[in-house]
C-alpha positions as CSV (number, residue, x, y, z in Angstrom):
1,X,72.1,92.2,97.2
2,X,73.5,89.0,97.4
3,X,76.8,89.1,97.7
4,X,80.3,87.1,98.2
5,X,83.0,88.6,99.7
6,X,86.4,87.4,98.1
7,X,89.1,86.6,101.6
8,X,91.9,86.2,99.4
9,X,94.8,85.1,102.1
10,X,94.5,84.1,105.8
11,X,96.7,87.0,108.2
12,X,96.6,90.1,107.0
13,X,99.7,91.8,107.2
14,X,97.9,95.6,107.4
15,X,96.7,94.7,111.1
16,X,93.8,97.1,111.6
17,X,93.0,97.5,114.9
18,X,89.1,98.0,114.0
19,X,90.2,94.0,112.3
20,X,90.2,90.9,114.6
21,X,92.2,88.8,112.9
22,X,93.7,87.4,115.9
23,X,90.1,85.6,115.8
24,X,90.3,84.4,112.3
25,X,93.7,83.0,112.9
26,X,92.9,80.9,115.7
27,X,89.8,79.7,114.1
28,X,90.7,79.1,110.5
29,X,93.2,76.2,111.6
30,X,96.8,75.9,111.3
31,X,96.3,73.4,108.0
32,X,93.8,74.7,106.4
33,X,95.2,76.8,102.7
34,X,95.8,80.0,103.7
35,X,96.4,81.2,100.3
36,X,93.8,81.3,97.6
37,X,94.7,80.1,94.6
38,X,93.3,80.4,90.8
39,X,92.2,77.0,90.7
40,X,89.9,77.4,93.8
41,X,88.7,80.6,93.2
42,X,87.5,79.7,89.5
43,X,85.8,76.6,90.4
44,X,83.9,78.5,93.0
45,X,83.5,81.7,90.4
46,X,82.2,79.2,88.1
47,X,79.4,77.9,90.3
48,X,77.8,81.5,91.1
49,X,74.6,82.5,89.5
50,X,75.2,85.9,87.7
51,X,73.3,87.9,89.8
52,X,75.7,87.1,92.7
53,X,78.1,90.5,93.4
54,X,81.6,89.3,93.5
55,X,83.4,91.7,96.2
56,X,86.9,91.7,96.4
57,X,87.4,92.7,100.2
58,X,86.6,89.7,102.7
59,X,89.2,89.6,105.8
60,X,91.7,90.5,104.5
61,X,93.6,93.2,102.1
62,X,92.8,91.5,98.3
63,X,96.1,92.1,96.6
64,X,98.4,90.6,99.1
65,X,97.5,87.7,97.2
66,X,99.9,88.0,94.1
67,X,97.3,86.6,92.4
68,X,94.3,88.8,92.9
69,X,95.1,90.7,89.3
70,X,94.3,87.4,87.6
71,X,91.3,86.4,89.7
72,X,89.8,90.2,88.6
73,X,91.1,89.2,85.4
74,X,88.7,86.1,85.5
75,X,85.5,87.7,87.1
76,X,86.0,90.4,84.7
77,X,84.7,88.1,81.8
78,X,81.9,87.2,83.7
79,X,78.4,88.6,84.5
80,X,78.6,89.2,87.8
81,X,79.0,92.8,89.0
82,X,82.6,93.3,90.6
83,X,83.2,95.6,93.8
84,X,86.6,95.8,95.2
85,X,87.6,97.3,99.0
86,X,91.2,97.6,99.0
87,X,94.4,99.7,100.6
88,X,96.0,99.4,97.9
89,X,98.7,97.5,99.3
90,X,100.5,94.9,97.2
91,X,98.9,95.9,93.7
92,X,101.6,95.6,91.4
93,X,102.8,98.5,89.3
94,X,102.5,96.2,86.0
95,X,98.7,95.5,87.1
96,X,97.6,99.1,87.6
97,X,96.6,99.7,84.0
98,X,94.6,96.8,83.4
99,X,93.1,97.8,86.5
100,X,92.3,101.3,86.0
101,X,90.7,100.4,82.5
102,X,88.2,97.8,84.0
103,X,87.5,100.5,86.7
104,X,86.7,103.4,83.6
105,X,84.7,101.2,81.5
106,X,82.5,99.8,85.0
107,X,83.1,96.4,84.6
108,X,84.1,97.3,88.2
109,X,81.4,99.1,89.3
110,X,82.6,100.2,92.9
111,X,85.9,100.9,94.5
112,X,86.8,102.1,97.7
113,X,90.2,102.7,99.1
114,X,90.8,102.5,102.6
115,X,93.3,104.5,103.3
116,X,95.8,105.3,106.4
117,X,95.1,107.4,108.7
118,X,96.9,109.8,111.6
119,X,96.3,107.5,114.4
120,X,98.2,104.7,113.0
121,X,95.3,102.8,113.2
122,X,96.6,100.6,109.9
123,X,99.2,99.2,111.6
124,X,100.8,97.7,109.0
125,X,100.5,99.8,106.0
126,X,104.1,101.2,104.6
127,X,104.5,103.9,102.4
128,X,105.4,103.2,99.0
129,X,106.0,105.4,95.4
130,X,103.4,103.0,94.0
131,X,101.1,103.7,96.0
132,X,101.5,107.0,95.5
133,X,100.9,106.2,91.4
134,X,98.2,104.1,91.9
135,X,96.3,106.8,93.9
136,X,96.7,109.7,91.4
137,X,95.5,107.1,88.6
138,X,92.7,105.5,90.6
139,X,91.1,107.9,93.2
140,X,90.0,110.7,90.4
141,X,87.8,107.6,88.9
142,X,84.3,108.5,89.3
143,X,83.1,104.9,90.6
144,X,85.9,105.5,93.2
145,X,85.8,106.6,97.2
146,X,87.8,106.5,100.1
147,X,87.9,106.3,103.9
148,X,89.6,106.2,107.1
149,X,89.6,104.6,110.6
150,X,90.1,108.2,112.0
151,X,87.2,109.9,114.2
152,X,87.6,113.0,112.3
153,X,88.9,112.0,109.0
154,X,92.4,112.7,109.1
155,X,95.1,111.0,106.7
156,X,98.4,110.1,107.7
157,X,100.1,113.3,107.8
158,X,103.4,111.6,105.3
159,X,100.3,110.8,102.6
160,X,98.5,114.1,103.3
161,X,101.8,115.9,102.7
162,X,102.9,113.9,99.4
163,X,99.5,114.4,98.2
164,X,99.6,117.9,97.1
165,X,102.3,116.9,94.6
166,X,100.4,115.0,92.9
167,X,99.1,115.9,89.4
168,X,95.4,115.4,90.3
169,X,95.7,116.4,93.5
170,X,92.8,118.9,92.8
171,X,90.5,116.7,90.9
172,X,90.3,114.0,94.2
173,X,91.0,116.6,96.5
174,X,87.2,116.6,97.3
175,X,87.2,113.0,97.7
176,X,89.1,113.2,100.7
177,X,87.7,111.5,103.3
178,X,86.4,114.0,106.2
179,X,83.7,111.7,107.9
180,X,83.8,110.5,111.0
181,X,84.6,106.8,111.5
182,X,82.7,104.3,114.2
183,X,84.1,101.1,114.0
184,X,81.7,98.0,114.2
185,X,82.0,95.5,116.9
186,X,82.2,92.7,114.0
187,X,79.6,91.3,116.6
188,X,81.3,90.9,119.5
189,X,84.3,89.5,117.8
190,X,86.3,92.6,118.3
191,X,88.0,93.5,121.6
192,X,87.6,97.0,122.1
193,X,90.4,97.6,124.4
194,X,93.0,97.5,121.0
195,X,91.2,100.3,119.8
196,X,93.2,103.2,119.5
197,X,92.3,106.1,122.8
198,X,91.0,108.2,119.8
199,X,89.4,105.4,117.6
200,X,85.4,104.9,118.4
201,X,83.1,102.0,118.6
202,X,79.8,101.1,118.1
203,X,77.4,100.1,121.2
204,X,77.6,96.5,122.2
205,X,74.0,95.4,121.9
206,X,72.2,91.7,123.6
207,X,69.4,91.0,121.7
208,X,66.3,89.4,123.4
209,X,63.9,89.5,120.5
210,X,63.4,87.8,117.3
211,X,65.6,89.4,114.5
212,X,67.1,89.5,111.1
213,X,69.8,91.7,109.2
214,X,69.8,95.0,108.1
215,X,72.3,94.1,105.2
216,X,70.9,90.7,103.9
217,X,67.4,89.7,105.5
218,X,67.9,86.6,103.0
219,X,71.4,85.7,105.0
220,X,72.8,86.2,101.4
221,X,76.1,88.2,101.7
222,X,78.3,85.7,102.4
223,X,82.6,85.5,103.0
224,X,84.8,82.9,101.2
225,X,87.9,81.7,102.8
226,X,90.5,80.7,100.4
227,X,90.0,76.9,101.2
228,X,86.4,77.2,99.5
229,X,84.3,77.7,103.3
230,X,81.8,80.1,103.2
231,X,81.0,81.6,106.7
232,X,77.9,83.5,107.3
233,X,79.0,87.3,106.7
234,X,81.9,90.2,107.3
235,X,81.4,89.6,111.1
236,X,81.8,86.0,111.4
237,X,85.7,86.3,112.4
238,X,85.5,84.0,114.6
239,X,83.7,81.5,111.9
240,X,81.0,80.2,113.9
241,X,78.7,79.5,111.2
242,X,80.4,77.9,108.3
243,X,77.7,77.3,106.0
244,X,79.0,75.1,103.2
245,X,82.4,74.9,101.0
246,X,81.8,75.8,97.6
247,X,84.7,73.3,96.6
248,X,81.7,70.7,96.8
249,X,78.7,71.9,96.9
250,X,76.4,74.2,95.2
251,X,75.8,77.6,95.3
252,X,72.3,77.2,96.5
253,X,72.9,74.4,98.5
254,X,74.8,76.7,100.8
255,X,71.0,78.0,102.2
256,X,70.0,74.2,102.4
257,X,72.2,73.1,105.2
258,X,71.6,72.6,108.9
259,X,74.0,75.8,109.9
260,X,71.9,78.1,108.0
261,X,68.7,76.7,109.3
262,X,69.8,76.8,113.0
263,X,70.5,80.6,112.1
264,X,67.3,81.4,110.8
265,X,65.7,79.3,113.8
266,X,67.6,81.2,116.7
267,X,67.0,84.7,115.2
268,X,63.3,83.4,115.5
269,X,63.5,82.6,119.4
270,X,63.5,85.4,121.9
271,X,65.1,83.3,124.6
272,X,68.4,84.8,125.5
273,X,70.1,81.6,126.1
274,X,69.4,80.2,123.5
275,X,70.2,83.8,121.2
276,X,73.6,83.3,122.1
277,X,74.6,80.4,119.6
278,X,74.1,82.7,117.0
279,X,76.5,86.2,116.5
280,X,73.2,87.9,115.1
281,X,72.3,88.4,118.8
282,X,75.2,91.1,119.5
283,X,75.3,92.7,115.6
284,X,74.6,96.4,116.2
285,X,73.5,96.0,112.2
286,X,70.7,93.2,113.3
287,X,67.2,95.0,113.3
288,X,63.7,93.9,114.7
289,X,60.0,94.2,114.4
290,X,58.3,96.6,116.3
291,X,54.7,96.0,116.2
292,X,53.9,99.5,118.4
293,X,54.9,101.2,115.3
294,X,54.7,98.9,112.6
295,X,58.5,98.9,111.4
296,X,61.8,97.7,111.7
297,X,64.2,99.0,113.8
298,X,68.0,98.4,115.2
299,X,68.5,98.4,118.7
300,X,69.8,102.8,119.2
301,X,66.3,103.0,117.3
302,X,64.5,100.3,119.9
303,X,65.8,102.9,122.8
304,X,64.6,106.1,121.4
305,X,61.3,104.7,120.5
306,X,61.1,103.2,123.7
307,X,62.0,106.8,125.5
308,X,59.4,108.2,122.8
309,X,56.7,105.9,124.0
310,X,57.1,106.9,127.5
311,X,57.0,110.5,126.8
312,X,53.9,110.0,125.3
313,X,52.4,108.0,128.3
314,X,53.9,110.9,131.0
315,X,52.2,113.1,129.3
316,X,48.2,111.6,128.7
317,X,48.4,110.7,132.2
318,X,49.1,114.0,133.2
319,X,46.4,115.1,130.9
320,X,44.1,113.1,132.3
321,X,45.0,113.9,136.0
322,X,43.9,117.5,134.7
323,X,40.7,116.5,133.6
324,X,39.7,114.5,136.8
């Protein structure tokens, strides 16, 4: 679906360590606005066609911007479907009704809180009564979810704890997250030694082949920063492929320019070299054609099919080695 992420502020003060944003710093420029404000964000909401999902996640958390209420606010009274990705942190005690009520009557179709887990992985996330209110009032919701960065699940034990005192502690109880997490490589971006010794990442992958995404074969699902550049996608922390600024330009100009094209053009080539101008060449959620067995595939797929094929090839050797 296509999609733009909302990056409502430049340094995120919850410091993931699954998060580069060491990368986005350094690349985003010391002048550049690091703060979005209502003028820019409504003279790029304005410019989006209505089937274009607004997400409120990007690279950062949404309402550390004291201002995200009002953008909401203003997308609300759009078309475009809303989705918001959020810790919670920063939403204002004053805001949380107006919130809740676009949440029940789906004018936000999706939340999901990400919330702290027992291996500190959100560095920076504090503990707060609000946050506390904001959960018992948000998480029962039944367009709402949650997660962690934990490998088994677990919730910081202080919120685990002050949980069960909650008055809806039974009705999200099942909501709780109890998946385990793998953290993506934000292609390449992301260096893994940070990573917490219990935390878990995906496979680094090279690819050699002609590819397109998973997510968004149309490259489609794209990041705004709050000065009006739009980068590629959610992996881009290093911004590589700035594709246009929606401060002046079109929506749909943004898949006319030369960065987009040399994208589409090196996910064509199979030459490594030249692969490695473009981050879609180490994306463990980049996928392939493969004509053996006439689908696409990502890369653990590529290996197992691969392992599959030679299995297969053992084995009518063998059975012709029998018959001769």
């Amino acid at each position: 679906m296509a999609t733009l992420e909302i990056t409502t502020k430049i340094g995120c003060g919850m410091a993931c360590t699954y998060c580069p944003q060491d990368k986005l710093s350094q690349a985003y420029g010391s002048s550049a606005q690091k703060l979005l404000t209502f003028d820019t964000f409504k003279a790029v909401i304005d410019k989006l066609p209505p089937h274009v999902r607004i997400d409120f996640s990007g690279m950062s958390e949404p309402f550390e911007n004291t201002e995200c209420m009002d953008f909401i606010r203003y997308a609300s009274g759009k078309k475009n479907p809303i989705c918001i990705y959020t810790t919670l942190a920063g939403l204002k005690r004053c805001d949380l009704p107006d919130f809740v009520r676009l949440i029940k009557v789906k004018r936000i179709s999706t939340v999901v809180i990400h919330m702290p887990d027992q291996n500190g992985n959100m560095r920076g996330w504090k503990f707060s009564e609000d946050y506390l209110e904001a959960l018992n009032e948000i998480l029962p919701l039944d367009n709402v979810s949650c997660m962690t960065m934990s490998h088994d699940g677990s919730l910081d034990k202080e919120v685990s704890e002050r949980l069960r005192g909650l008055t809806n502690y039974k009705i999200f109880k099942k909501k709780l997250p109890s998946a385990r997490f793998i953290g993506w490589t934000r292609a390449g971006s992301l260096n893994r030694s940070v990573i917490d010794k219990n935390g878990e990442l995906e496979n680094e992958v090279r690819w050699k082949r002609s590819l397109t995404c998973s997510f968004t074969p149309f490259y489609d699902h794209n990041v705004l920063l709050p000065d009006g550049r739009v980068v590629l996608c959610c992996m881009d922390y290093s911004l590589k492929h700035v594709i246009g600024n929606l401060m002046n330009t079109s929506y749909y100009d943004l898949f006319k320019g030369s960065e987009i094209a040399k994208v589409r053009n090196i996910n064509m080539m199979t030459n490594a070299a030249d692969k490695q101008e473009c981050i879609c060449s180490q994306c463990t959620k980049a996928i392939t054609y493969e004509p053996t067995d006439g689908c696409w595939i990502d890369q653990d797929s590529r290996v197992s099919l691969k392992k599959s094929l030679e299995e297969v090839f053992h084995r009518v050797r063998a059975g012709i080695a029998t018959l001769i």
